[in-house]
GUTIDREN-8943 format. One record per residue (C-alpha): residue in one letter; y negated, x negated, z. Coordinates in Angstrom, 1 decimal. Example, Ala and Ser with C-alpha at 12.3 -4.5 7.8 and 13.67 -1.06 7.14 Angstrom:
% residues 2
drentor residuo: A, py: 4.5, px: -12.3, pz: 7.8
drentor residuo: S, py: 1.1, px: -13.7, pz: 7.1
***
This chain:
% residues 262
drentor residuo: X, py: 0.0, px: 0.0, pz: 0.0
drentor residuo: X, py: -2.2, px: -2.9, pz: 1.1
drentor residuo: X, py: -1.9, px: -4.4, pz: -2.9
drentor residuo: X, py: -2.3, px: -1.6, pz: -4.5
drentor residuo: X, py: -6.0, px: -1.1, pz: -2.9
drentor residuo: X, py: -6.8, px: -4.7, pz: -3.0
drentor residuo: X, py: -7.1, px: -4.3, pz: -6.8
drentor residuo: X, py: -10.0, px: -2.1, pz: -6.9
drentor residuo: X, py: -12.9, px: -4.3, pz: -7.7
drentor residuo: X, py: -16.0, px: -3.3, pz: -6.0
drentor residuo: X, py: -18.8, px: -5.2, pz: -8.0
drentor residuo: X, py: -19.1, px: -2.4, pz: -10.6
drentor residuo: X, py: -22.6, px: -0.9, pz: -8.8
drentor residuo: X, py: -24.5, px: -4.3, pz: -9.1
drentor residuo: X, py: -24.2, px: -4.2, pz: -12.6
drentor residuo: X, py: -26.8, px: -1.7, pz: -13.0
drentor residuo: X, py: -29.6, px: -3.1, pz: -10.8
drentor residuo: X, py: -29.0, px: -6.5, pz: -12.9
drentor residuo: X, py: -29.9, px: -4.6, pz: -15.9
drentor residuo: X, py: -32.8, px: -2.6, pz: -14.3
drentor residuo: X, py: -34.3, px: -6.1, pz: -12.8
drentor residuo: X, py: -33.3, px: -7.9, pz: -16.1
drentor residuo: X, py: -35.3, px: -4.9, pz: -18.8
drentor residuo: X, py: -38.8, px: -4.6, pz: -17.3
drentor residuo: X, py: -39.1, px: -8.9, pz: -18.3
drentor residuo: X, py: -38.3, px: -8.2, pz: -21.6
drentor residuo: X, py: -41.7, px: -6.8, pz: -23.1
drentor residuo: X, py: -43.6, px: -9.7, pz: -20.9
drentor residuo: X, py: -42.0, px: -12.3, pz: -23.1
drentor residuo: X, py: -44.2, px: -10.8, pz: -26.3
drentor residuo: X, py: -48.0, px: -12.8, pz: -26.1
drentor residuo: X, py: -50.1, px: -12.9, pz: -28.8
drentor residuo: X, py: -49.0, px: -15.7, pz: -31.7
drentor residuo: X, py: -52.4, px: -18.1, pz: -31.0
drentor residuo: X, py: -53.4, px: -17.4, pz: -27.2
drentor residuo: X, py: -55.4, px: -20.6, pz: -26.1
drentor residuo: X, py: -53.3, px: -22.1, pz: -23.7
drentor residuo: X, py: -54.7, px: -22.8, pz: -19.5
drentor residuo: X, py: -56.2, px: -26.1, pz: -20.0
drentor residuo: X, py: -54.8, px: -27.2, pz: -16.7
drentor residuo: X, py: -51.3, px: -26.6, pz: -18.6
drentor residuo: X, py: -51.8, px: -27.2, pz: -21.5
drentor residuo: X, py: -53.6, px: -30.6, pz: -21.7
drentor residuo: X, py: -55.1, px: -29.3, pz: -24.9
drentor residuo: X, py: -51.7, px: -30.5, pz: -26.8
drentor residuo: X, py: -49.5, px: -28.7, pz: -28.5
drentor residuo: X, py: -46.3, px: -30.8, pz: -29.0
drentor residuo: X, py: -43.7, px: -30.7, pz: -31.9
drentor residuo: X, py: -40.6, px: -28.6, pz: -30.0
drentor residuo: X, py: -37.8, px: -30.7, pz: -29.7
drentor residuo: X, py: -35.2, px: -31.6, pz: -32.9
drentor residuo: X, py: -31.6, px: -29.3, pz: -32.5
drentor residuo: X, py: -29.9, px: -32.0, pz: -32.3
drentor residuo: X, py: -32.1, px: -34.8, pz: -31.0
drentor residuo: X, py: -32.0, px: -36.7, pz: -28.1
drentor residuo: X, py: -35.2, px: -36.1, pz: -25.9
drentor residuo: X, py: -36.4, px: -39.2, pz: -24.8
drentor residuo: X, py: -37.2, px: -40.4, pz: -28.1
drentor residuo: X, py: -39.4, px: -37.5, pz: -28.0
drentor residuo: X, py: -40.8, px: -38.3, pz: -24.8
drentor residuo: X, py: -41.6, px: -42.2, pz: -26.4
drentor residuo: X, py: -43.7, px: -40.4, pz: -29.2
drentor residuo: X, py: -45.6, px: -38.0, pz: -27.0
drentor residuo: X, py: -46.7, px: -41.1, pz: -25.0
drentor residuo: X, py: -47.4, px: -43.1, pz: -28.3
drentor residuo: X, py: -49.3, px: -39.6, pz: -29.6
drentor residuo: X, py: -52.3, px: -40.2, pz: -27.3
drentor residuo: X, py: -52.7, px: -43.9, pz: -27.5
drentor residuo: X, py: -52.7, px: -43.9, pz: -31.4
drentor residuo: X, py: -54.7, px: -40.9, pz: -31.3
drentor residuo: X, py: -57.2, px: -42.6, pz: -29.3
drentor residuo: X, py: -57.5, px: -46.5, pz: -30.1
drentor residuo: X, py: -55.8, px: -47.2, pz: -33.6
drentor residuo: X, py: -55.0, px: -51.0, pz: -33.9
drentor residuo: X, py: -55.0, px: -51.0, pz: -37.7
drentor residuo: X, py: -55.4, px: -48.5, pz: -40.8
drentor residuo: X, py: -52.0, px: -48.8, pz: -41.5
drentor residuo: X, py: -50.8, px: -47.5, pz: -38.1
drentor residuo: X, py: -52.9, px: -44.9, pz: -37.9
drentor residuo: X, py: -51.2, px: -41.4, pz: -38.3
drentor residuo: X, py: -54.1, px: -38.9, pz: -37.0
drentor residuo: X, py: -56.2, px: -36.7, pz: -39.1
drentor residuo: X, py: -59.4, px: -35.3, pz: -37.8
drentor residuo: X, py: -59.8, px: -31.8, pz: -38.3
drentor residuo: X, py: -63.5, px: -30.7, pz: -38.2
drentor residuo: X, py: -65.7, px: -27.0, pz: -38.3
drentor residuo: X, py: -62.8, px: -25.0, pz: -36.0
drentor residuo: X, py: -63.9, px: -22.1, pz: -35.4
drentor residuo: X, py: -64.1, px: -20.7, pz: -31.5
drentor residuo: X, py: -60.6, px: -18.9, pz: -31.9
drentor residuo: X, py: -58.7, px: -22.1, pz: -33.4
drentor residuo: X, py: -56.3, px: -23.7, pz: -30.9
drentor residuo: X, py: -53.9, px: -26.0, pz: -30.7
drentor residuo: X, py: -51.1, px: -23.9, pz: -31.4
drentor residuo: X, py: -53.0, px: -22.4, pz: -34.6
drentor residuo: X, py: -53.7, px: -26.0, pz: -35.5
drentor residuo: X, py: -49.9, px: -27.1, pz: -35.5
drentor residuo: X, py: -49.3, px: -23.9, pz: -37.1
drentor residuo: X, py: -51.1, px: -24.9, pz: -40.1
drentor residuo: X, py: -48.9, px: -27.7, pz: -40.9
drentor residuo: X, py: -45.7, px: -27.0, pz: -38.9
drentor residuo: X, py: -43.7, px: -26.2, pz: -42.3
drentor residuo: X, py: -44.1, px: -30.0, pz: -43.8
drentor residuo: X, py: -42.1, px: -30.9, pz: -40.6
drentor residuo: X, py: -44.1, px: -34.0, pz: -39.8
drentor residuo: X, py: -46.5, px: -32.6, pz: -37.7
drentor residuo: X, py: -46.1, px: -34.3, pz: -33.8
drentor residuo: X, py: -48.9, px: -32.9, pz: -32.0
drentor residuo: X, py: -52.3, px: -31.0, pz: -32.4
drentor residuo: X, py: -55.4, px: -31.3, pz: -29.8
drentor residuo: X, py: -58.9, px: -29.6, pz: -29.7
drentor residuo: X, py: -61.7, px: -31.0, pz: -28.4
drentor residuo: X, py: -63.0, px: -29.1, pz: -25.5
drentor residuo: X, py: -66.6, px: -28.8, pz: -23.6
drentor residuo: X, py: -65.5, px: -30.3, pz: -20.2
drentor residuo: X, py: -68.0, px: -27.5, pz: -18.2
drentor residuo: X, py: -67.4, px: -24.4, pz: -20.4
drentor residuo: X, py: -63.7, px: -25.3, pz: -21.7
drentor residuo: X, py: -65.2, px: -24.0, pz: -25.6
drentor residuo: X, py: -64.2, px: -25.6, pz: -28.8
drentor residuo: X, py: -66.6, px: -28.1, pz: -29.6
drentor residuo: X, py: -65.5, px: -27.1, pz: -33.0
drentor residuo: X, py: -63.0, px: -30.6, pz: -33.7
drentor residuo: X, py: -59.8, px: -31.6, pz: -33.1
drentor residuo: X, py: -56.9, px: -34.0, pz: -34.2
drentor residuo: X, py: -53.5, px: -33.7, pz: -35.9
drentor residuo: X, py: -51.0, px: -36.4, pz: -35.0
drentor residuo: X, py: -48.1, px: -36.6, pz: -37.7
drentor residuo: X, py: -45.0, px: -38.7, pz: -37.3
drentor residuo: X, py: -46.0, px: -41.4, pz: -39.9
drentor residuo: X, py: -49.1, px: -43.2, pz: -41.3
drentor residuo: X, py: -47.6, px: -41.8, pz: -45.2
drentor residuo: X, py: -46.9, px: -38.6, pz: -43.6
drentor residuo: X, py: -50.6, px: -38.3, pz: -42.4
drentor residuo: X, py: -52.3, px: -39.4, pz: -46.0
drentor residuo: X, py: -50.0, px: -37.2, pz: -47.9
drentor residuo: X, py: -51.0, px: -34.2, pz: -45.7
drentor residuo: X, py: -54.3, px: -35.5, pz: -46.0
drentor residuo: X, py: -54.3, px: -35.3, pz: -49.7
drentor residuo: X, py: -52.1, px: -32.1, pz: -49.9
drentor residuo: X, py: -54.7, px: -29.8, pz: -47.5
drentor residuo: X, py: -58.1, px: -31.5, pz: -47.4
drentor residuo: X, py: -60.1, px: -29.0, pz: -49.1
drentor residuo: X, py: -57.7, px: -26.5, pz: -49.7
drentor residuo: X, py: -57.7, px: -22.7, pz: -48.2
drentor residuo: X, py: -56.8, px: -22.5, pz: -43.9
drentor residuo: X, py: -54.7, px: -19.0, pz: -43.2
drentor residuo: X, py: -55.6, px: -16.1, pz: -42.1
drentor residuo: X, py: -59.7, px: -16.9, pz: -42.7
drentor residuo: X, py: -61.7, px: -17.7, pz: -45.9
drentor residuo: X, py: -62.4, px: -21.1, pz: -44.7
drentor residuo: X, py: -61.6, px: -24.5, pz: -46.3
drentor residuo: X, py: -59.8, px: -27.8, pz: -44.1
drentor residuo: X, py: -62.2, px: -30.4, pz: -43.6
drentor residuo: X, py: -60.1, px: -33.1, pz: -43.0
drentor residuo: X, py: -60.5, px: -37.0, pz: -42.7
drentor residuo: X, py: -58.7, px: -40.4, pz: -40.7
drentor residuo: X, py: -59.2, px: -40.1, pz: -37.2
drentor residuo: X, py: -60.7, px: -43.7, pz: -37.5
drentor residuo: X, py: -63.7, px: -42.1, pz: -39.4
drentor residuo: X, py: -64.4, px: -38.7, pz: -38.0
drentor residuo: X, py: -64.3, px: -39.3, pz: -34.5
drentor residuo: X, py: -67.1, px: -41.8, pz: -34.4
drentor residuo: X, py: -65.9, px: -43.9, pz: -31.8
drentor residuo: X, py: -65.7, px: -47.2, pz: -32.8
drentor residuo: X, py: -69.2, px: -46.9, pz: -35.2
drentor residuo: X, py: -71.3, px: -48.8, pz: -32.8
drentor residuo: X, py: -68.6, px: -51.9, pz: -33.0
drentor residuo: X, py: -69.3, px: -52.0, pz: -36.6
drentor residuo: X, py: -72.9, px: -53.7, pz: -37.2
drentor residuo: X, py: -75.5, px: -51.4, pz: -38.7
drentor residuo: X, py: -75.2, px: -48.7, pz: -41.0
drentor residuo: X, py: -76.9, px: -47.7, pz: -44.1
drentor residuo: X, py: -76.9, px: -43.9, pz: -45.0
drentor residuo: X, py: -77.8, px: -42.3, pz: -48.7
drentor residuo: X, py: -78.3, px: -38.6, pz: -49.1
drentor residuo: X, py: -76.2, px: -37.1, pz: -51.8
drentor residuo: X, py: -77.5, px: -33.5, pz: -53.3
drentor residuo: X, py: -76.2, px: -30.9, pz: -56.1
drentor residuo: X, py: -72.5, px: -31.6, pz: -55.3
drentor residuo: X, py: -70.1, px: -29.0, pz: -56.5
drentor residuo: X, py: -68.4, px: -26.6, pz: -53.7
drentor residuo: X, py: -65.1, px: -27.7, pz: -53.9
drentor residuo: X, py: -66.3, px: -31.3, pz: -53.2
drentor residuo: X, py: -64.6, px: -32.4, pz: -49.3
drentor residuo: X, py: -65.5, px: -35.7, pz: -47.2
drentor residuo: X, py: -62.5, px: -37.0, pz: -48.6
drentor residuo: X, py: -63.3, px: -36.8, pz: -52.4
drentor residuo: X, py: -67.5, px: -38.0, pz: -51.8
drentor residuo: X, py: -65.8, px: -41.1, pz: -49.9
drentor residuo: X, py: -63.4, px: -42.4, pz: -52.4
drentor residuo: X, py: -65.9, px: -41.4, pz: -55.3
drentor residuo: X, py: -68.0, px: -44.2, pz: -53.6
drentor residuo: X, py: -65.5, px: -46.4, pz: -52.1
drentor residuo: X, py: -64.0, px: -47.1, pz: -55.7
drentor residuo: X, py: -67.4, px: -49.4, pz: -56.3
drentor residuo: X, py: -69.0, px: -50.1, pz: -53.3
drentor residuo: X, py: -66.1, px: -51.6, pz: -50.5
drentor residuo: X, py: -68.5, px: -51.5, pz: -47.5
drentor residuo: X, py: -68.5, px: -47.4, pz: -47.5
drentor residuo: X, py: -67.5, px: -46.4, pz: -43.9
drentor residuo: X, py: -67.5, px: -42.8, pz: -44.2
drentor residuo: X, py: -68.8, px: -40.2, pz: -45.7
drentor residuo: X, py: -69.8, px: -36.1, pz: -44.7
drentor residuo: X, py: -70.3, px: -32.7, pz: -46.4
drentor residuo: X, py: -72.8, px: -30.6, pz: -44.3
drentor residuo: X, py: -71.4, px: -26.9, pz: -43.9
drentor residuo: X, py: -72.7, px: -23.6, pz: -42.8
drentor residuo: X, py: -71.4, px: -23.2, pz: -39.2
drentor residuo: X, py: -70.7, px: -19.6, pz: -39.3
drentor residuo: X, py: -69.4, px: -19.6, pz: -42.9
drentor residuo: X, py: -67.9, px: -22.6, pz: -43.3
drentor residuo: X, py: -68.7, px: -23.3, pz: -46.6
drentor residuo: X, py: -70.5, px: -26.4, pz: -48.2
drentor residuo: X, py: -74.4, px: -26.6, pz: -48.2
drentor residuo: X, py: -73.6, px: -28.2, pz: -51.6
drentor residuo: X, py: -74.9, px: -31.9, pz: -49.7
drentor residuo: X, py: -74.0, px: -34.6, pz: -47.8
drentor residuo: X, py: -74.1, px: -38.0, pz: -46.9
drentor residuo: X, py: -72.7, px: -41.6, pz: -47.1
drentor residuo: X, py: -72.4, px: -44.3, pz: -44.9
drentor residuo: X, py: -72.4, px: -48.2, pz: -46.0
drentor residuo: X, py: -72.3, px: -51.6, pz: -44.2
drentor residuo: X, py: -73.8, px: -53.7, pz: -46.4
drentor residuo: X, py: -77.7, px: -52.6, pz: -47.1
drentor residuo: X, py: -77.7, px: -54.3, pz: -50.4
drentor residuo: X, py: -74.7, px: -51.8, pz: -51.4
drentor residuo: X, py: -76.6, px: -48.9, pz: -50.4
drentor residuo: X, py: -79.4, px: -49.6, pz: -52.3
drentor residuo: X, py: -77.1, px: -50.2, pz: -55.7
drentor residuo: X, py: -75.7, px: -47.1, pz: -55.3
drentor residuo: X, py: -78.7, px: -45.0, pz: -54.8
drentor residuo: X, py: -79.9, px: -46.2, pz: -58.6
drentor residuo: X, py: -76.2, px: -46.6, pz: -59.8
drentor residuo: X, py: -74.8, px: -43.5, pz: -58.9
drentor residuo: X, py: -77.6, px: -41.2, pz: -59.2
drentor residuo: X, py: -76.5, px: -38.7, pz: -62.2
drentor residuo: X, py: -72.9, px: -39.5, pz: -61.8
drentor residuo: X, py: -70.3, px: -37.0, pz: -61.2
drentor residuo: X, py: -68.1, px: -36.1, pz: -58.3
drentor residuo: X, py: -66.4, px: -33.3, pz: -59.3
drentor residuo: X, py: -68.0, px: -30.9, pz: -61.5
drentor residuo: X, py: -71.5, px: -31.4, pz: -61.0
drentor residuo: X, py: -73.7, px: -35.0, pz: -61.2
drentor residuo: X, py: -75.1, px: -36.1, pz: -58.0
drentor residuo: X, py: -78.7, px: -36.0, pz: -57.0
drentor residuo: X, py: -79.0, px: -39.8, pz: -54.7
drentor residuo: X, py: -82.3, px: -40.2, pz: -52.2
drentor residuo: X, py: -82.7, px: -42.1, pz: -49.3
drentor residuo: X, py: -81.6, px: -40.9, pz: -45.9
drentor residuo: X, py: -83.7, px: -41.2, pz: -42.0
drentor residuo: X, py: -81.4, px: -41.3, pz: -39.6
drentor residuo: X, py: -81.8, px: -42.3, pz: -36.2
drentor residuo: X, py: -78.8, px: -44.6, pz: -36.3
drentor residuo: X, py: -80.9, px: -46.9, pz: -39.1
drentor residuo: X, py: -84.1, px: -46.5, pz: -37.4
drentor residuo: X, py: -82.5, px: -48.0, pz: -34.0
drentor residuo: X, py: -80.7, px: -50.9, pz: -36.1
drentor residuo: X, py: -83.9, px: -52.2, pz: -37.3
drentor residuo: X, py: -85.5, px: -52.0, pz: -33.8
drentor residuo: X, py: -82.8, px: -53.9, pz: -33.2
drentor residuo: X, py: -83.0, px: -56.8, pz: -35.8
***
């Protein structure tokens, strides 16, 4: 008799409280695709999800590399960050990965933040998992259409956009370069200049803030003054793009301080 009521198994009621403790999570889990992560979580990175069948502490090694290259490059062959410029307020990290996830060589994405207010300051960086990973995205979306908003990328090197090592260069020289075409991008003004004058640093396409789109100007940034002041006669009337460029002089404060300083 004993056996036969030993074999009744008694769990069968907490299966149901399992389930009705288990449902009510469910519809938490769904958040909306680009929420802005807590900075304090966060840390304003958005990290490639680990491989299936990876090992993670490689990918630990890389996340630790990510902000070091991101920050102080040693040479322009190891540098494998793109600065990404004119984000709007709603463009995270997440969105920022997003945009590139598919080529699969995306590592990590980071926006620049005001330290007080925690807002976009309207920049970021995309670290990818090679230097020829980097320049072929580079090539592939600078100036091309961003999702979900009528907005081009403005991308460039890291090296270049995020002005940090400028000062450590000597003086600059800066032309003004007018009447350029709208599908002209900092990329395309650089290399039209760089292929005759080597000491070009940089160059930049003003934009409408709200908008986005190209002012139809920008500017160029040389080393070497006598350089500058070829190009301004040489390259007046040529074309970058569609459209032949309009070449003038450029104030900046930059050049006024570096002849206070010679």
């Amino acid at each position: 008799m004993q056996p036969a009521s030993s074999m009744v198994p008694p769990p069968m009621a907490a299966a149901p409280q399992y389930q009705q403790q288990w449902m009510p999570q469910q519809p938490q889990q769904a958040q909306p695709a680009y929420q802005v992560p807590p900075p304090q979580q966060s840390g304003y990175y958005y990290q490639q999800p680990p491989p299936q069948g990876g090992a993670p502490p490689p990918q630990q090694q890389q996340q630790s590399q990510c902000t070091a290259s991101a920050a102080q490059p040693t040479s322009a062959d190891e540098i494998r960050t793109l600065w990404i410029g004119d984000l709007q307020f709603w463009m995270d990290e997440q969105y920022l990965y997003n945009c590139f996830a598919q080529t699969g060589e995306v590592v990590s994405a980071k926006v620049i933040r005001n330290k007080q207010t925690q807002q976009s300051e309207g920049y970021g960086f995309i670290e990818f998992n090679s230097h020829a990973a980097a320049e072929r995205n580079l090539q592939a979306y600078n100036g091309t259409l961003m999702p979900n908003i009528e907005q081009n990328f403005r991308l460039n090197w890291a090296s270049l956009g995020s002005g940090e090592k400028r000062s450590d260069n000597g003086p600059e020289y800066t032309i003004f370069v007018g009447d350029l075409a709208a599908d002209v991008t900092d990329y395309m003004l650089q290399e039209t200049f760089r292929a005759n004058y080597s000491s070009v640093k940089g160059a930049k396409i003003v934009t409408d803030r709200a908008t986005g789109h190209t002012k139809g100007y920008g500017f160029v940034r040389f080393g070497d003054e006598s350089e500058q002041l070829r190009a301004m006669t040489e390259m007046n009337g040529k074309f970058c793009s569609t459209r032949p460029m309009r070449i003038g002089p450029a104030a900046n404060k930059k050049s006024a301080g570096g002849q206070m300083q010679g």
